[in-house]
N, C-alpha and C positions, 0 to 999 in steps of 0.2 A: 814527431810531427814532421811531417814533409811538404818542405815551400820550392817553389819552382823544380821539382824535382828531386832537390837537395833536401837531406835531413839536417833541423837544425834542433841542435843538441843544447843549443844556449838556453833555448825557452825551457827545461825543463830542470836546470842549474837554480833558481832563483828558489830559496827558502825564506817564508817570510810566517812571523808567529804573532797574535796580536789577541793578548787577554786582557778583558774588560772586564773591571772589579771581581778578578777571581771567579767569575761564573760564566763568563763567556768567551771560550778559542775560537780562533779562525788560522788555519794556516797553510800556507799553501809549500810545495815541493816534497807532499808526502807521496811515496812508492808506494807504501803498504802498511796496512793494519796487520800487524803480529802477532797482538792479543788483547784483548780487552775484558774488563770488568765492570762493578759500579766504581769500585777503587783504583782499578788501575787500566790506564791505556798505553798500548805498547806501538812502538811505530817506526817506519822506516823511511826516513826522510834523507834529502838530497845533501845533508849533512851529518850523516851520521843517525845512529838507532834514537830515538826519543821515549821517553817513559815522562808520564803524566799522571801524579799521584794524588790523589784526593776520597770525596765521599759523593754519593749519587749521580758519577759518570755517566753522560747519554752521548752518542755518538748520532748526532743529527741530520747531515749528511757527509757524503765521501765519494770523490770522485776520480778513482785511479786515472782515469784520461786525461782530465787537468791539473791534477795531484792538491785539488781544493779539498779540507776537510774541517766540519763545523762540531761543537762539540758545547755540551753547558754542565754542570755542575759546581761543586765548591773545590778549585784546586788545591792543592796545599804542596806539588813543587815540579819544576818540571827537570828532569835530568837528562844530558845530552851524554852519547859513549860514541867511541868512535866506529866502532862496528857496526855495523846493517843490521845486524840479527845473530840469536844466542842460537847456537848451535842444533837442529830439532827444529826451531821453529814452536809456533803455540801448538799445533794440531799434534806434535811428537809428547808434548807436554802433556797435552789435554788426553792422550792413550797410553800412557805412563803404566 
């Protein structure tokens, strides 16, 4: 994002994750959807890779511009790594 000419790199720093009774995420400082399933959501956040494991995963909306992304289903855990992304990528996977 660019304010008075300058890029500021701060607005795009801030990760924030906020589930409600297990069926509802909101989170913001995601780059990128990795891969997704009913089971599983893959992601690339402003802290590291995230994986989101559950059952009836929907991805509701997702907004690479502001790195806002909604999501519902029954989670059952969310795991952080420190890497961005498994090597390939989902789309390397997905043509295996």
């Amino acid at each position: 994002m660019i304010l008075n000419g300058k890029e500021n790199t701060q607005l795009r720093k801030k990760h924030t994750l906020i589930l409600e009774s297990r069926t509802e995420l909101s989170l913001e400082g995601v780059q990128d959807v990795a891969g997704f399933s009913d089971t599983k959501i893959q992601l690339s956040t402003e802290q590291g890779a995230l994986t989101i494991a559950g059952s009836g995963l929907h991805i509701d909306s997702f907004s690479q511009e502001t790195g806002a992304l909604k999501m519902n289903g029954h989670v059952n855990s969310l795991i952080y790594s420190d890497t961005h992304r498994e090597e390939g990528g989902f789309w390397a996977k997905l043509f295996k």
